[in-house]
C-alpha positions as a printed Julia matrix, in Angstrom:
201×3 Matrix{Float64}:
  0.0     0.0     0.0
  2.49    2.25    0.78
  4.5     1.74   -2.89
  1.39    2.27   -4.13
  0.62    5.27   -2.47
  4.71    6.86   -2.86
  5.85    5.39   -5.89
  9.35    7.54   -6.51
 10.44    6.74   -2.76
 13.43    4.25   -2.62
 11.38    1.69   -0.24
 13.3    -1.79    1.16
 11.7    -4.82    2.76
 14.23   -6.66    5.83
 12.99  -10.16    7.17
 13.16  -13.72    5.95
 11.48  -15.14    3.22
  9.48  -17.22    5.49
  7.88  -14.34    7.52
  7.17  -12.51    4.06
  5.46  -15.51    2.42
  3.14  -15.66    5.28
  2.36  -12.04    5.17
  2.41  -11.61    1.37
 -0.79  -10.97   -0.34
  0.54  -13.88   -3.56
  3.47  -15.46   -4.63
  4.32  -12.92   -7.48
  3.62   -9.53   -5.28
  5.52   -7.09   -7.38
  5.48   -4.63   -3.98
  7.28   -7.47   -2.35
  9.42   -8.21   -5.18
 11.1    -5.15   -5.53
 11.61   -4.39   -2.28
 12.77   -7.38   -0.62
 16.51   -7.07   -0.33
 17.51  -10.53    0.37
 18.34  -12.36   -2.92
 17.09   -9.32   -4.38
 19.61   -9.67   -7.88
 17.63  -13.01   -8.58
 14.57  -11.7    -8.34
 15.38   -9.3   -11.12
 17.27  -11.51  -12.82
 13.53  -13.46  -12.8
 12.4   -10.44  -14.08
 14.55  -10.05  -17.27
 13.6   -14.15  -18.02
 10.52  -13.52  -18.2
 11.05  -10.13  -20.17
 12.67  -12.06  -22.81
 10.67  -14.81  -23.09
  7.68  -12.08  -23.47
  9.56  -10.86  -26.24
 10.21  -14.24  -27.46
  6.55  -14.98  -27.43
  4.99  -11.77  -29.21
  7.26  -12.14  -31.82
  5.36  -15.93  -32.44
  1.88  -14.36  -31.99
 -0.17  -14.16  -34.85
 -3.07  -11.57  -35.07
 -3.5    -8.76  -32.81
 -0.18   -5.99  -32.74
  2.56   -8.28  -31.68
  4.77   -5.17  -32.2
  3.26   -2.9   -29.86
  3.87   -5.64  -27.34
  7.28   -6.34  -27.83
  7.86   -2.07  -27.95
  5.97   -2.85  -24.35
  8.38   -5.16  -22.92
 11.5    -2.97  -23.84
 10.25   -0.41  -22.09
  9.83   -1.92  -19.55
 13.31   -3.36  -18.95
 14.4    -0.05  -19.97
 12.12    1.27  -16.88
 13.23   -1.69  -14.7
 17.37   -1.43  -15.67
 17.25    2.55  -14.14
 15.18    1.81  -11.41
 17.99   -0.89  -10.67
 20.6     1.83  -11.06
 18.87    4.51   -8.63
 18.74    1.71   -5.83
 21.86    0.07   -6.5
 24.46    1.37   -8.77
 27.75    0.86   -7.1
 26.82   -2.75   -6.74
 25.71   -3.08  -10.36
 29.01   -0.83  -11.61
 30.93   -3.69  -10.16
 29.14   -6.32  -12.24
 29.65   -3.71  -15.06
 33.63   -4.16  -14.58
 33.78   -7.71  -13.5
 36.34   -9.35  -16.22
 34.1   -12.08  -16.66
 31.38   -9.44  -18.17
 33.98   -6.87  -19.06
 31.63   -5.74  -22.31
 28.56   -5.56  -20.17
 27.26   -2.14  -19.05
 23.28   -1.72  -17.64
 22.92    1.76  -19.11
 24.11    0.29  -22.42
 21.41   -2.22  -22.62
 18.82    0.32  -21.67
 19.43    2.59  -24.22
 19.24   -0.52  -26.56
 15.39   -1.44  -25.25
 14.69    2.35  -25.57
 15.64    2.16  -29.32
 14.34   -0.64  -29.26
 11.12    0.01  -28.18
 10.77    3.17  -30.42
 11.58    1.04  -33.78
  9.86   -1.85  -32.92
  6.46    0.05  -32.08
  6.71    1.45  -35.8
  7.67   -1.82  -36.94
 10.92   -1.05  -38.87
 13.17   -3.19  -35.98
 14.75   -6.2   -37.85
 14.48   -9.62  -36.26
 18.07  -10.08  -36.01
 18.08   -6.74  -33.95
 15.13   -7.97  -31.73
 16.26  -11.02  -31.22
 19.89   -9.35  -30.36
 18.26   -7.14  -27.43
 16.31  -10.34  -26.38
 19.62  -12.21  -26.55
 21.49   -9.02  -24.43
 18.36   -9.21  -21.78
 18.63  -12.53  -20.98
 22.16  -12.78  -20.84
 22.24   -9.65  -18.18
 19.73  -11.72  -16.06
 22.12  -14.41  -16.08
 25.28  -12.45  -15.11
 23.26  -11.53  -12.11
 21.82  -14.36  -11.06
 25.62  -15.78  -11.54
 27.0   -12.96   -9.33
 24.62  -13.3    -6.76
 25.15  -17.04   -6.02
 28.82  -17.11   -6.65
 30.26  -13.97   -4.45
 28.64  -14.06   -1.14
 30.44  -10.69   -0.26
 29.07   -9.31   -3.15
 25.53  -10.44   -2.51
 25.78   -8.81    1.31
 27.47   -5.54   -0.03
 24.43   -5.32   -2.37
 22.03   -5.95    0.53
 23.79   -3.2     2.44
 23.17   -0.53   -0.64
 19.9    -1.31   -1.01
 19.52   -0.5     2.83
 21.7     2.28    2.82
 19.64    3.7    -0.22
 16.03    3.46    1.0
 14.47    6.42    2.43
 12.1     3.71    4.08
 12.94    0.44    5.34
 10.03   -1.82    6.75
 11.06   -5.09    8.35
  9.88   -8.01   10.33
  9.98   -8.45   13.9
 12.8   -10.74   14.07
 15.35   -8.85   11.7
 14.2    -5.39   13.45
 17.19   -5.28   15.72
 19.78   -6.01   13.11
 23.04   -3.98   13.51
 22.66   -2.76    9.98
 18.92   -1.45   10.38
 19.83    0.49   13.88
 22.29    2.32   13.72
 24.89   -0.37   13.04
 27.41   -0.23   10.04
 24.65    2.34    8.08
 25.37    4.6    10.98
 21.68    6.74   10.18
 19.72    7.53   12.6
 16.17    5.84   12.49
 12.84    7.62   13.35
  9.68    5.95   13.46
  5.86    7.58   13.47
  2.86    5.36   14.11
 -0.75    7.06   13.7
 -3.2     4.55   15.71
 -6.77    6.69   15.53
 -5.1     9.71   15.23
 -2.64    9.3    18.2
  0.57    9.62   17.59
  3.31    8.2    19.52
């Protein structure tokens, strides 16, 4: 509700997936999805599969404006790819510069889906250029997803960022008193309002 409600503030979700499965309101909340920190490149590398195999799939529809859906999906990961960047881009620059993906860069690839997206919606992108995006999206999943479950340190630095970067951090009870969401290594101060029929305490 609160995404919902503040959509441009940098929001993170603490706890264990156990608590949050319990509490979700279904197993593909997008709220929950993005926020959650824990495992959190995985999840988008999820995101960029399924991206790609959308792409993948209105390019085989027949009927309908199969273009104007795959235009849809770049944008999308176009959308997705800065959003990553605002929350996390010193953990994602060192992904850029990691020798195994020395050619890789995340604003490259979204200025590919935004051209892209504007070609493909007038129908003059090529199916070998398409399918090269598709090909680039799906590939930059996989680097994460690799990253992630390979480089523990790396996967703890990024949880850190995304902490460090939220201008509102909910948790669950049993990760509340975490060093790094009071005062611990983040070192900011933490205030907390809670409006119970108009009483504030």
């Amino acid at each position: 509700m609160f995404m919902a409600k503040h959509p441009t503030v940098a929001v993170a979700l603490a706890g264990t997936v156990e608590s949050l499965a319990a509490a979700s309101t279904g197993p593909s909340d997008s709220s929950f999805d993005l926020a959650f920190v824990r495992g959190w490149a995985t999840r988008m590398a999820t995101r960029f599969a399924a991206s790609a195999a959308a792409i993948a799939a209105a390019k085989r529809a027949e009927g309908g404006s199969p273009a104007a859906a795959v235009s849809s999906v770049f944008n999308g990961v176009a959308h997705l790819i800065r959003w990553m960047l605002w929350r996390a881009p010193s953990s994602l620059a060192e992904i850029s510069s990691n020798q195994s993906a020395s050619a890789f860069s995340w604003e490259h690839l979204a200025n590919l889906c935004d051209a892209a997206a504007v070609d493909d919606d007038s129908g003059t992108l090529s199916e070998a250029k398409c399918s090269e995006v598709e090909a680039l999206i799906l590939a930059a999943g996989q680097v994460l997803t690799r990253h992630e479950r390979t480089d523990a340190a790396w996967a703890q630095r990024n949880e850190t960022e995304l902490l460090r970067n939220a201008s509102v951090i909910f948790s669950t009870l049993t990760t509340a008193g975490r060093d790094d969401l009071c005062g611990g290594p983040m070192h900011v101060p933490v205030s907390i309002q809670i409006t119970v029929s108009n009483q504030y305490f």
